[in-house]
N, CA, C and O atoms as a Maestro MAE file, in Angstrom:
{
 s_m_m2io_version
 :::
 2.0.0
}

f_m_ct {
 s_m_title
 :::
 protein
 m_atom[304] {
  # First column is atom index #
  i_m_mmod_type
  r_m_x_coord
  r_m_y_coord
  r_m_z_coord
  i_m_residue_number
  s_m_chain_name
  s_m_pdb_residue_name
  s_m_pdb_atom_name
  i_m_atomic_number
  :::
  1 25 -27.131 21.002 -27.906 1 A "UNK " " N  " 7
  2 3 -27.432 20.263 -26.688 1 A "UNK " " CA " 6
  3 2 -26.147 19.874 -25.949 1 A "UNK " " C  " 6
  4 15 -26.055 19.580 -24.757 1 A "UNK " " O  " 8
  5 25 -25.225 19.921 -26.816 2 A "UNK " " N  " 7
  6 3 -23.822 19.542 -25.946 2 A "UNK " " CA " 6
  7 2 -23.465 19.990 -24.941 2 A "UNK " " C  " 6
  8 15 -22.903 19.557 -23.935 2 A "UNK " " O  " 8
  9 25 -23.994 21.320 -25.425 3 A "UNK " " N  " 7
  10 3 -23.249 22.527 -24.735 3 A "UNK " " CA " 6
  11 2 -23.818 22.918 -23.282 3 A "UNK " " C  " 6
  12 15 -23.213 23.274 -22.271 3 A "UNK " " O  " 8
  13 25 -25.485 22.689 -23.578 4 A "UNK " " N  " 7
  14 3 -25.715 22.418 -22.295 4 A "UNK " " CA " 6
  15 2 -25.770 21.675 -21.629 4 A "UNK " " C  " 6
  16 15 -25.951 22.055 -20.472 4 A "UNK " " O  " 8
  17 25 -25.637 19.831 -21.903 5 A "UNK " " N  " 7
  18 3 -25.377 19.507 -20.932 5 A "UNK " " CA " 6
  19 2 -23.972 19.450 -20.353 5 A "UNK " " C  " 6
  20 15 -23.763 18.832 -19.309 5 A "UNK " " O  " 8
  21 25 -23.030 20.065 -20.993 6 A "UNK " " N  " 7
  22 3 -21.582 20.211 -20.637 6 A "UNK " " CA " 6
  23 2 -21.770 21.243 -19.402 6 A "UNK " " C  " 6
  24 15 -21.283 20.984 -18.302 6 A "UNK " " O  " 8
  25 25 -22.627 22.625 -19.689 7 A "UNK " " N  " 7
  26 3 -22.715 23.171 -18.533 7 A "UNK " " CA " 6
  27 2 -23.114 22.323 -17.246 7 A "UNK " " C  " 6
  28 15 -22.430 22.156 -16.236 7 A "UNK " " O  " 8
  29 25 -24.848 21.647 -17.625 8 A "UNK " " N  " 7
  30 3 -25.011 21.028 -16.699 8 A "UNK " " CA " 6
  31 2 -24.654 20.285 -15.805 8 A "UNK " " C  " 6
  32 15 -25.313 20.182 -14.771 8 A "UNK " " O  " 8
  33 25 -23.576 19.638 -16.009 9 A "UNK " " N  " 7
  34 3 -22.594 18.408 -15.997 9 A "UNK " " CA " 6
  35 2 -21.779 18.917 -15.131 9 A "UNK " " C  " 6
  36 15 -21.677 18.253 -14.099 9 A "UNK " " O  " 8
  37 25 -21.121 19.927 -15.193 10 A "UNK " " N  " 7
  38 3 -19.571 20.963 -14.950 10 A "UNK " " CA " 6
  39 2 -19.502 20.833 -13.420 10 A "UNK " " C  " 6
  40 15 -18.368 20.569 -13.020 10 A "UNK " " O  " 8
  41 25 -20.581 20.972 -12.329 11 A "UNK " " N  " 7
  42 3 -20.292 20.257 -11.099 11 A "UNK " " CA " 6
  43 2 -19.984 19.182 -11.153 11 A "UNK " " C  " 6
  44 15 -19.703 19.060 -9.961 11 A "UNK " " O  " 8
  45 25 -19.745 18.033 -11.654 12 A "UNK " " N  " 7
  46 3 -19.297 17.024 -11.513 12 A "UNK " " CA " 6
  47 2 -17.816 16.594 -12.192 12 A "UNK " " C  " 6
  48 15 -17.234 15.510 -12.229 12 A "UNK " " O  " 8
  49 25 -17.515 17.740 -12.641 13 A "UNK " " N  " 7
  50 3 -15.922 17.552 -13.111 13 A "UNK " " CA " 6
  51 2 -15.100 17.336 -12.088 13 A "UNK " " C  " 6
  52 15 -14.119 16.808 -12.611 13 A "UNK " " O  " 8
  53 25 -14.861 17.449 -10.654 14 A "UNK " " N  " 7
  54 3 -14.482 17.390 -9.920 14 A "UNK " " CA " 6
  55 2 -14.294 15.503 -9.345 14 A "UNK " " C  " 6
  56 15 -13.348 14.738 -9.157 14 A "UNK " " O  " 8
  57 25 -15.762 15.435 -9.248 15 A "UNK " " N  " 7
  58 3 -15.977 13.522 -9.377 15 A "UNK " " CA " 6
  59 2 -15.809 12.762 -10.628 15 A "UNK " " C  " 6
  60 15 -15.980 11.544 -10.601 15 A "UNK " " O  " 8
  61 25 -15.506 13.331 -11.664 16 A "UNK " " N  " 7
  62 3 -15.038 12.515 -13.242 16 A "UNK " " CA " 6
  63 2 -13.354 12.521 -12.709 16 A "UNK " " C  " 6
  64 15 -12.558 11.584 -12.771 16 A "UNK " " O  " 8
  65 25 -13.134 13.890 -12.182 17 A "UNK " " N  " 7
  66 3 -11.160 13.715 -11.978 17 A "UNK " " CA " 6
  67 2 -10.501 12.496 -10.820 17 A "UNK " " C  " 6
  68 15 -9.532 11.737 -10.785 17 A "UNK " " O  " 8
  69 25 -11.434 12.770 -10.118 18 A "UNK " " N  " 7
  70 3 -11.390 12.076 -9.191 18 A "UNK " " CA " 6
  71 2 -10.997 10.127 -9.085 18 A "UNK " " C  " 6
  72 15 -10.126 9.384 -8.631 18 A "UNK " " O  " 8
  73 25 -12.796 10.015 -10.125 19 A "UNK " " N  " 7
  74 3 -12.834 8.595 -10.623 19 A "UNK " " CA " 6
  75 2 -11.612 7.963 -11.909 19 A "UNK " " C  " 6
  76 15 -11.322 6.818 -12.256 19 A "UNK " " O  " 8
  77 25 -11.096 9.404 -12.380 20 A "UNK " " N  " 7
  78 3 -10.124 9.347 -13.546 20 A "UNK " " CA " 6
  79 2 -9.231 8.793 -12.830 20 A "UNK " " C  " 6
  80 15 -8.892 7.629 -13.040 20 A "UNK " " O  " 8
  81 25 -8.734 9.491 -11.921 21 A "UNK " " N  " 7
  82 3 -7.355 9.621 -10.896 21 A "UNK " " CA " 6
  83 2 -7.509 8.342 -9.973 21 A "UNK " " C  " 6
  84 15 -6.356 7.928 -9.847 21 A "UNK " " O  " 8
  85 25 -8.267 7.605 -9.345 22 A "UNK " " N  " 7
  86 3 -8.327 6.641 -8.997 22 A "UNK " " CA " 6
  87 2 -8.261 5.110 -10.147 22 A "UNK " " C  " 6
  88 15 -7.697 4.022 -10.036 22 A "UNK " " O  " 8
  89 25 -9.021 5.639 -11.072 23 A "UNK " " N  " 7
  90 3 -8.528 4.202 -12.657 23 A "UNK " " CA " 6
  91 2 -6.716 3.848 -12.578 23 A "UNK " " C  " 6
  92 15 -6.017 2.842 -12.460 23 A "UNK " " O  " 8
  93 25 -6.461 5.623 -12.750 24 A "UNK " " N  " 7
  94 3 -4.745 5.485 -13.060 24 A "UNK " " CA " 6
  95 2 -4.014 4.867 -12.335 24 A "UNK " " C  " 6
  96 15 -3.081 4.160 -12.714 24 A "UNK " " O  " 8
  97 25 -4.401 5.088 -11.044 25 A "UNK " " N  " 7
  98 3 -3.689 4.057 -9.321 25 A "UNK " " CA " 6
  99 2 -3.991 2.863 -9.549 25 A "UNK " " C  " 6
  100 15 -3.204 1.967 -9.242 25 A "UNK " " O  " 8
  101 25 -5.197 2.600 -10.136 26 A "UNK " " N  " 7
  102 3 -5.533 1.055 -10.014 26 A "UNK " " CA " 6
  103 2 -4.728 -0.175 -10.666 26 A "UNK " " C  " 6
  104 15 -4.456 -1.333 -10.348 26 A "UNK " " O  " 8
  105 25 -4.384 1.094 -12.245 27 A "UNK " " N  " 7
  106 3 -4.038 0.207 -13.255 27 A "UNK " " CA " 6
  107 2 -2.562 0.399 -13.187 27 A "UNK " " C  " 6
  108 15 -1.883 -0.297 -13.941 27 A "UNK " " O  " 8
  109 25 -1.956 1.258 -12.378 28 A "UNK " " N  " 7
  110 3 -0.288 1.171 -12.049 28 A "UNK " " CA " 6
  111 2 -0.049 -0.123 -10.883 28 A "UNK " " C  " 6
  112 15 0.892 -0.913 -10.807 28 A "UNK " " O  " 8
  113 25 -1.434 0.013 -9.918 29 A "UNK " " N  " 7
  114 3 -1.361 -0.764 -9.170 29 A "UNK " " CA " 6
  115 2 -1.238 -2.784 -9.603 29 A "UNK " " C  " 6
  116 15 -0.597 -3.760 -9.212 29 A "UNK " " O  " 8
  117 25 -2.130 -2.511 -10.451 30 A "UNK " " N  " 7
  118 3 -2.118 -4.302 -10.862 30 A "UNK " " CA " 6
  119 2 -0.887 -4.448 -11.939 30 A "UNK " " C  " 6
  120 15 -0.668 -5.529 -12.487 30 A "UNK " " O  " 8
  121 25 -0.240 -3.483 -12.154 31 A "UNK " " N  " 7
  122 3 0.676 -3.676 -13.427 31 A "UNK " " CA " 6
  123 2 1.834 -3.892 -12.348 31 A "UNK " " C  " 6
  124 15 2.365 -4.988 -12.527 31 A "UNK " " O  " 8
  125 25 2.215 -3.402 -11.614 32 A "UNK " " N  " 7
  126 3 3.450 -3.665 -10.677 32 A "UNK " " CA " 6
  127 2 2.819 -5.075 -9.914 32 A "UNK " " C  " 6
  128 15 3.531 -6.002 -9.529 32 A "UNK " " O  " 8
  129 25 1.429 -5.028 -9.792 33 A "UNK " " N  " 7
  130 3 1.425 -6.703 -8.825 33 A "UNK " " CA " 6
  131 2 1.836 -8.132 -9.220 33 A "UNK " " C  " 6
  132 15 2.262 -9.150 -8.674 33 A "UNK " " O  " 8
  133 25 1.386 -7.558 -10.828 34 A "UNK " " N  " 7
  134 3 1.730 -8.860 -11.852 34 A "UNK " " CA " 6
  135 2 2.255 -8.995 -13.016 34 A "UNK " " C  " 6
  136 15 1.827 -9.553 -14.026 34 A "UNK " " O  " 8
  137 25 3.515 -8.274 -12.739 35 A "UNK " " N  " 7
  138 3 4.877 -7.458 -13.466 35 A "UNK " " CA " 6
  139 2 5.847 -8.843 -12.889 35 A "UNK " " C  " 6
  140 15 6.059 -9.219 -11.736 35 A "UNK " " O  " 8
  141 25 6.254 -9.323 -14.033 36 A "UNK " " N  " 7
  142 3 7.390 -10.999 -13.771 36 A "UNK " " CA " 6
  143 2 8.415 -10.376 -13.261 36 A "UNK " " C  " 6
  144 15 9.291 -11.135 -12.847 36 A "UNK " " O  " 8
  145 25 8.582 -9.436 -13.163 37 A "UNK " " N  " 7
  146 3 10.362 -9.158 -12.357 37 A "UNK " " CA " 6
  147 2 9.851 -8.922 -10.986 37 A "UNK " " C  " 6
  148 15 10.780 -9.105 -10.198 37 A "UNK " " O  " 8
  149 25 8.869 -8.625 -10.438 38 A "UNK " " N  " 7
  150 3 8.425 -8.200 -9.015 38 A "UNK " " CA " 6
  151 2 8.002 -9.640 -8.635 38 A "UNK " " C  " 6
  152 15 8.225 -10.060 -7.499 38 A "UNK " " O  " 8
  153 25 7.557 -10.194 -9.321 39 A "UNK " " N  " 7
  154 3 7.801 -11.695 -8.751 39 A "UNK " " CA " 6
  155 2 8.425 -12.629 -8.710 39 A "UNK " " C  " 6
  156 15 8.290 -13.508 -7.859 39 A "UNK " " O  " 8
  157 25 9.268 -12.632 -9.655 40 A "UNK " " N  " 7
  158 3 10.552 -13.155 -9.350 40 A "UNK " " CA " 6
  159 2 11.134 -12.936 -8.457 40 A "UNK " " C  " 6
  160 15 11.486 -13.976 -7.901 40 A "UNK " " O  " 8
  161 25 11.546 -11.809 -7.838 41 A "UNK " " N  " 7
  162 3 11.980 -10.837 -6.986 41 A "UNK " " CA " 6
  163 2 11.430 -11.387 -5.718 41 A "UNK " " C  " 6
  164 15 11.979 -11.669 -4.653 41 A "UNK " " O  " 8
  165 25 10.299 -11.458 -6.089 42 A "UNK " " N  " 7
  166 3 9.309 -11.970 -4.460 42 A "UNK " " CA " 6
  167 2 9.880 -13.677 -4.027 42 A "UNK " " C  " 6
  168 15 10.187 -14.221 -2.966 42 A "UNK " " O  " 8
  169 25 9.813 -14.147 -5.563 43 A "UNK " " N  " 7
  170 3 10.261 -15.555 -5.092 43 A "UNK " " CA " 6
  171 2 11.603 -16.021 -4.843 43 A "UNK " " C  " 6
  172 15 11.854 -17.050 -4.215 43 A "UNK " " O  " 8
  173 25 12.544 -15.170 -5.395 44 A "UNK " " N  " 7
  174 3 13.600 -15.127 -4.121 44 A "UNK " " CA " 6
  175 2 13.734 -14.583 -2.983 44 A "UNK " " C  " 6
  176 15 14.718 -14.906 -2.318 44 A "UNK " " O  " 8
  177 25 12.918 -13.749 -2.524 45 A "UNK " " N  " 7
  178 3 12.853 -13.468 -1.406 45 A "UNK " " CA " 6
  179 2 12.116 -14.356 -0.279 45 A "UNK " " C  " 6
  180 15 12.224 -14.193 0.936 45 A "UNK " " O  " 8
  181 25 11.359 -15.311 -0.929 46 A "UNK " " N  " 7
  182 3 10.667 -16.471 -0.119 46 A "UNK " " CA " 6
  183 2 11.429 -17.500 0.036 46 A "UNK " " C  " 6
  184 15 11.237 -18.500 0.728 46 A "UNK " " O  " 8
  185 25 12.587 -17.137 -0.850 47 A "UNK " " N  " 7
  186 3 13.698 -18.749 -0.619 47 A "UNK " " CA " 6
  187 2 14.686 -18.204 -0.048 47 A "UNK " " C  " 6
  188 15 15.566 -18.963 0.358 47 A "UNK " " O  " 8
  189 25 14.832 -16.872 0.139 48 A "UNK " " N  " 7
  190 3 15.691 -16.488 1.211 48 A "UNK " " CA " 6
  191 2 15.222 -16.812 2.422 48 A "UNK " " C  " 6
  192 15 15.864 -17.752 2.891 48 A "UNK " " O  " 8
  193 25 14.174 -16.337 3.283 49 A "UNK " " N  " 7
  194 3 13.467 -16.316 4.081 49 A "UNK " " CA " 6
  195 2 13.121 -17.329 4.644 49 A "UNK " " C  " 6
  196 15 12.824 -17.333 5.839 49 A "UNK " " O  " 8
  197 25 13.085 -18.742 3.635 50 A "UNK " " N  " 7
  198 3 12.759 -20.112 4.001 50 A "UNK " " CA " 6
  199 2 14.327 -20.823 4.600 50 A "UNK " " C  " 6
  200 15 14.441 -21.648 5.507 50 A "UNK " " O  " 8
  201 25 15.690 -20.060 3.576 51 A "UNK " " N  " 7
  202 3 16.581 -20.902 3.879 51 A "UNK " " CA " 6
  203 2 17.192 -20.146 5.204 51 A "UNK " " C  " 6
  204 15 18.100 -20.675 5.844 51 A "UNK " " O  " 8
  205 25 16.733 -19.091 5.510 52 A "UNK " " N  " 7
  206 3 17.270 -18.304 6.818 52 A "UNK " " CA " 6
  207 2 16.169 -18.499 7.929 52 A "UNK " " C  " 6
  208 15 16.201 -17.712 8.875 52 A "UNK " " O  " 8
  209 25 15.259 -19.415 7.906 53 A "UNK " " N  " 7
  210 3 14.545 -19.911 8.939 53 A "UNK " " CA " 6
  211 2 13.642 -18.888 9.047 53 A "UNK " " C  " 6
  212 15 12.948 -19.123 10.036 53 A "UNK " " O  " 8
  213 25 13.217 -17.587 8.371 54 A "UNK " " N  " 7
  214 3 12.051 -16.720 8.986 54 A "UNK " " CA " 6
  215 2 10.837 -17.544 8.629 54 A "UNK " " C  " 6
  216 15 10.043 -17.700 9.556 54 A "UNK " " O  " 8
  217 25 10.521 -18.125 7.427 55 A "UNK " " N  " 7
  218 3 9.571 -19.112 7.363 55 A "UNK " " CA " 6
  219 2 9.491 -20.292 6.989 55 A "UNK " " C  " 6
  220 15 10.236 -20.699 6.097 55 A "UNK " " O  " 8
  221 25 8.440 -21.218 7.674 56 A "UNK " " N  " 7
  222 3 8.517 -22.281 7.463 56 A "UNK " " CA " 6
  223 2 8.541 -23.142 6.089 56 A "UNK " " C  " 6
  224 15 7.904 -22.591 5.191 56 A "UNK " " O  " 8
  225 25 9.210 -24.521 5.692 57 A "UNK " " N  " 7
  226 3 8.692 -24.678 4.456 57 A "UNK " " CA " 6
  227 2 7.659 -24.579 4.125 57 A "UNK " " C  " 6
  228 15 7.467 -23.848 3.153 57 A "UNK " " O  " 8
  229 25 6.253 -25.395 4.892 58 A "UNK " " N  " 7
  230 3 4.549 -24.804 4.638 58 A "UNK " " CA " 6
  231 2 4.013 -23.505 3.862 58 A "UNK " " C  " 6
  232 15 3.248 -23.438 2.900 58 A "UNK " " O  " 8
  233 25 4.937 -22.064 4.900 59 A "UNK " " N  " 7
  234 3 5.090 -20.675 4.577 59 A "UNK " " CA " 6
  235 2 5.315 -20.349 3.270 59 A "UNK " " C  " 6
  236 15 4.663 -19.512 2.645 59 A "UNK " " O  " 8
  237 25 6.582 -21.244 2.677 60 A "UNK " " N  " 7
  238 3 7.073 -20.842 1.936 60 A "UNK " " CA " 6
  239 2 6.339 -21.109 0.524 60 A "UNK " " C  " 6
  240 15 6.366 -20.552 -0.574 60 A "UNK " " O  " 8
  241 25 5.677 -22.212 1.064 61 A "UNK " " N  " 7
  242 3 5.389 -22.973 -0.179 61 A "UNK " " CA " 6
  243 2 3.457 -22.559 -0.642 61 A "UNK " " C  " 6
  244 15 2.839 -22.833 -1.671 61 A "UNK " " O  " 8
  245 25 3.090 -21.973 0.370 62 A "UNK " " N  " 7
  246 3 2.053 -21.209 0.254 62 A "UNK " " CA " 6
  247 2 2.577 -20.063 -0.367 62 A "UNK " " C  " 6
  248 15 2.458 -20.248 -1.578 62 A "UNK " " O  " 8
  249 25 3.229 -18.697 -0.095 63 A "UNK " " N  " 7
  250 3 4.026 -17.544 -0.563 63 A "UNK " " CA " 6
  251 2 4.382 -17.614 -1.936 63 A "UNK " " C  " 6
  252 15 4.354 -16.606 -2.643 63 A "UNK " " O  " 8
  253 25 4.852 -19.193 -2.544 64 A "UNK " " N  " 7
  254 3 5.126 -19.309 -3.657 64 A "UNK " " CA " 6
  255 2 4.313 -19.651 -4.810 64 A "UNK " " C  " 6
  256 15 4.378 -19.236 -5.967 64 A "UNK " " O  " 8
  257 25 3.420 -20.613 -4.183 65 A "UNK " " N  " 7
  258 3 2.073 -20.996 -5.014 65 A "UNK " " CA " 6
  259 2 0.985 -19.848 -5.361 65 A "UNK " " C  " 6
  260 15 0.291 -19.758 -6.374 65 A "UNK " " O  " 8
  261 25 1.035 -19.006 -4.243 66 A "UNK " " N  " 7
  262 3 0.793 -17.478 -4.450 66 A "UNK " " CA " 6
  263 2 0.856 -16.833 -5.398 66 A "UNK " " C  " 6
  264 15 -0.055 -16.411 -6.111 66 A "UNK " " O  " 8
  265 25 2.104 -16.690 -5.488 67 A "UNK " " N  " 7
  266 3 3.258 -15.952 -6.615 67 A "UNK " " CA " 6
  267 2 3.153 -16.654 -7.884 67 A "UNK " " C  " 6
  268 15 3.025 -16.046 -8.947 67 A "UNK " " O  " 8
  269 25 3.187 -17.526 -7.823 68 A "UNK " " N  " 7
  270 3 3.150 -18.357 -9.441 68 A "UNK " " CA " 6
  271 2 1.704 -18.227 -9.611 68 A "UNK " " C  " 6
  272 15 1.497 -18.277 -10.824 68 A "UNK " " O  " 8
  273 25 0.448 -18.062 -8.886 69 A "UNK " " N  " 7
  274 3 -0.698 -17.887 -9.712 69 A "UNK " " CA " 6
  275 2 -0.786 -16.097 -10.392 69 A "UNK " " C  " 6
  276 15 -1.282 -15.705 -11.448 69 A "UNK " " O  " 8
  277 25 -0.198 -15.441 -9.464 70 A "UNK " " N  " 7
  278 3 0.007 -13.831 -9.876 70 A "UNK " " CA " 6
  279 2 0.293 -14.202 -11.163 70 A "UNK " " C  " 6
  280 15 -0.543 -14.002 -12.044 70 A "UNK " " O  " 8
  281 25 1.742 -14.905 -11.492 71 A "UNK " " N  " 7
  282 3 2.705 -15.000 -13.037 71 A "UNK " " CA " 6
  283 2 1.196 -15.545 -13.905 71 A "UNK " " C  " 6
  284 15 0.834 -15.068 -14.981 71 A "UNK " " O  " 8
  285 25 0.634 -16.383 -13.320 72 A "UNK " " N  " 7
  286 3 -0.032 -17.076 -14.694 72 A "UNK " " CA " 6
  287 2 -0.828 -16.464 -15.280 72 A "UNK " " C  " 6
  288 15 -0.972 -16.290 -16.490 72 A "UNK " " O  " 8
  289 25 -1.718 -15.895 -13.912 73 A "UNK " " N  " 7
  290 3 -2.905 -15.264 -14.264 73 A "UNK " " CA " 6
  291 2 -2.550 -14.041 -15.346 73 A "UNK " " C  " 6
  292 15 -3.438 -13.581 -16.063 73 A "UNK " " O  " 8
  293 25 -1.057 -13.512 -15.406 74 A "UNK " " N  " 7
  294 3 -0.998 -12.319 -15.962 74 A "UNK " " CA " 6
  295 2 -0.528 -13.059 -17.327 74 A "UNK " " C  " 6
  296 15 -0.732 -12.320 -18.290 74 A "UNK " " O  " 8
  297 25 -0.068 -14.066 -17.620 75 A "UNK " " N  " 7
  298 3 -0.091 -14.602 -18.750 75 A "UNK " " CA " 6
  299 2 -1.159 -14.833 -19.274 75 A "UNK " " C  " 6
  300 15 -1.188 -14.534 -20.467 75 A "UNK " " O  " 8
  301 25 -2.133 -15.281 -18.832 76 A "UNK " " N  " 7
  302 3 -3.194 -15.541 -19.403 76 A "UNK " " CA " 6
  303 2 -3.714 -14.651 -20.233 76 A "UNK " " C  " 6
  304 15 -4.773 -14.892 -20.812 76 A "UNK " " O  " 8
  :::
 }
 m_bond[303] {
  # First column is bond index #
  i_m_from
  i_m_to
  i_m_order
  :::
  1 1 2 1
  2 2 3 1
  3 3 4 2
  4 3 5 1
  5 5 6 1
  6 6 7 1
  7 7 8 2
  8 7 9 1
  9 9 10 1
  10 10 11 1
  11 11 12 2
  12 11 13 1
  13 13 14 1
  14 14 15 1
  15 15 16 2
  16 15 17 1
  17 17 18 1
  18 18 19 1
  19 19 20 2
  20 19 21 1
  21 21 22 1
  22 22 23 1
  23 23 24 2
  24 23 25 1
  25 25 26 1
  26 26 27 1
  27 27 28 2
  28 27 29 1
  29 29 30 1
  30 30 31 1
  31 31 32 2
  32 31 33 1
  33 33 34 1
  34 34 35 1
  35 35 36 2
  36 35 37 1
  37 37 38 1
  38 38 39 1
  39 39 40 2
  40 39 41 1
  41 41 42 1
  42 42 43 1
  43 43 44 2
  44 43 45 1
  45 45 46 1
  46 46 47 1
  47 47 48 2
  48 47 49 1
  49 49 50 1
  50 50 51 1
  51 51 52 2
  52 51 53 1
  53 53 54 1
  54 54 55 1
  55 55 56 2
  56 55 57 1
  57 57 58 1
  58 58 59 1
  59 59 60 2
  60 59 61 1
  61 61 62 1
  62 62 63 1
  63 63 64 2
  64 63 65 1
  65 65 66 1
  66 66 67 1
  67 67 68 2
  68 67 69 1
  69 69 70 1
  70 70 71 1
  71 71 72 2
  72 71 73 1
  73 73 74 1
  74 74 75 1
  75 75 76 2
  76 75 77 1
  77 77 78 1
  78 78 79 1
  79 79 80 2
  80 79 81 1
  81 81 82 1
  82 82 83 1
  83 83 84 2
  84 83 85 1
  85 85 86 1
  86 86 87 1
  87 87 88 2
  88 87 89 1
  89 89 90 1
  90 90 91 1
  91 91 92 2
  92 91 93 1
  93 93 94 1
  94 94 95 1
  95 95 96 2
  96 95 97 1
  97 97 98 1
  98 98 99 1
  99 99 100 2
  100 99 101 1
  101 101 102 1
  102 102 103 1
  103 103 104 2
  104 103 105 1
  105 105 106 1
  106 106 107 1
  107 107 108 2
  108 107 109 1
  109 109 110 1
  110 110 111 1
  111 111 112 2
  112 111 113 1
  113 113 114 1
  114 114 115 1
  115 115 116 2
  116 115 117 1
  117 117 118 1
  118 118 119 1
  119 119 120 2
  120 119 121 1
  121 121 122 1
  122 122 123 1
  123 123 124 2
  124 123 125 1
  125 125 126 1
  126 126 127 1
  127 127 128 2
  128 127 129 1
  129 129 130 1
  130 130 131 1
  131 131 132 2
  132 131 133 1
  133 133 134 1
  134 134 135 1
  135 135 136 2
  136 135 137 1
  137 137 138 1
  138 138 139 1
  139 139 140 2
  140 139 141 1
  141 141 142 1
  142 142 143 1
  143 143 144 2
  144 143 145 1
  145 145 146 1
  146 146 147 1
  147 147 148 2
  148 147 149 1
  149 149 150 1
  150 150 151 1
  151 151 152 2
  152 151 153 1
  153 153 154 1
  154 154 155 1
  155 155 156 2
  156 155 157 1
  157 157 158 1
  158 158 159 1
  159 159 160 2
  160 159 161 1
  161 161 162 1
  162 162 163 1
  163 163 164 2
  164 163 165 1
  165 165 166 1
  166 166 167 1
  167 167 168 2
  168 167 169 1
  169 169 170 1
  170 170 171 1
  171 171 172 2
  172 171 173 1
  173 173 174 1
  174 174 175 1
  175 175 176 2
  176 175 177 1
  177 177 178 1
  178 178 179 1
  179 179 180 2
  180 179 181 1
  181 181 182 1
  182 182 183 1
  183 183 184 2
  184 183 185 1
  185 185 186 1
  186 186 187 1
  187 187 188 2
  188 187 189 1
  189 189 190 1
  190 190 191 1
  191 191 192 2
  192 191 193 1
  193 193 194 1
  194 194 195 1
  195 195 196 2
  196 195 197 1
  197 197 198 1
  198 198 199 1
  199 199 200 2
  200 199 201 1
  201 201 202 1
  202 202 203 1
  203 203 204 2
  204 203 205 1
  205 205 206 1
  206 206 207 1
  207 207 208 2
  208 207 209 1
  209 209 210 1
  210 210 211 1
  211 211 212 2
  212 211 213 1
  213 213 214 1
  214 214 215 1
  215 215 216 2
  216 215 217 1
  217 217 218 1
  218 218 219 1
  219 219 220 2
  220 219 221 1
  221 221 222 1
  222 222 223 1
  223 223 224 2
  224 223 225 1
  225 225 226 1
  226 226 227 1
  227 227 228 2
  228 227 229 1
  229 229 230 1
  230 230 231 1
  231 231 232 2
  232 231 233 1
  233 233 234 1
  234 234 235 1
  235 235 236 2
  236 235 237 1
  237 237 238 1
  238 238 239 1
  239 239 240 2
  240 239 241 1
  241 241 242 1
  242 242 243 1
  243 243 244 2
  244 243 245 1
  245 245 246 1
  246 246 247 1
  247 247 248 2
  248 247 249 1
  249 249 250 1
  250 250 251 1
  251 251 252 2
  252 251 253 1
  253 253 254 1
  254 254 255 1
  255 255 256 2
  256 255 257 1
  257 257 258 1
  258 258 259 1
  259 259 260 2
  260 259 261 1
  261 261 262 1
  262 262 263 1
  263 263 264 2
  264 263 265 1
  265 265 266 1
  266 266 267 1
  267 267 268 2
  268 267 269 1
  269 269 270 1
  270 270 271 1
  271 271 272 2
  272 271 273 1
  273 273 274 1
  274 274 275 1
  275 275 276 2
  276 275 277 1
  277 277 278 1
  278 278 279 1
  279 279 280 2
  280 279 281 1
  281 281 282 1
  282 282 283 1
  283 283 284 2
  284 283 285 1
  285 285 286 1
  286 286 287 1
  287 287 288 2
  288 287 289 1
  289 289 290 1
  290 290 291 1
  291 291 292 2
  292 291 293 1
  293 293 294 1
  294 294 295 1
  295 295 296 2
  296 295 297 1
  297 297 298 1
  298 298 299 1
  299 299 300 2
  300 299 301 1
  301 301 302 1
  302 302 303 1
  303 303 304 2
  :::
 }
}
């Protein structure tokens, strides 16, 4: 029975690669979002940005509270 439903199936290898190939993006994707050196990274870049006037303290301090829930949540 394997065998046929492996035939049966075989149009849809195309949408298994597909859904495969989209998992792999996803999970590179959240691993770089809530990867501690990319946020670190981010949060000096929000205290650059704050002390060079592009944003406000408010800005900044939203941007950062941001960022520190990314760190936790990935601790968790």
């Amino acid at each position: 029975m394997g065998l046929l439903t492996g035939l049966l199936t075989l149009p849809l290898a195309p949408v298994r690669g597909v859904v495969w190939l989209a998992e792999q993006i996803q999970e590179c994707a959240e691993e770089q979002y809530y990867d501690p050196v990319n946020i670190r990274a981010e949060l000096d870049r929000a205290e650059e940005a704050r002390q060079s006037g592009e944003l406000t303290e408010e800005e900044c301090v939203d941007w950062e509270n941001e960022l520190l829930g990314r760190l936790m949540y990935r601790q968790e």
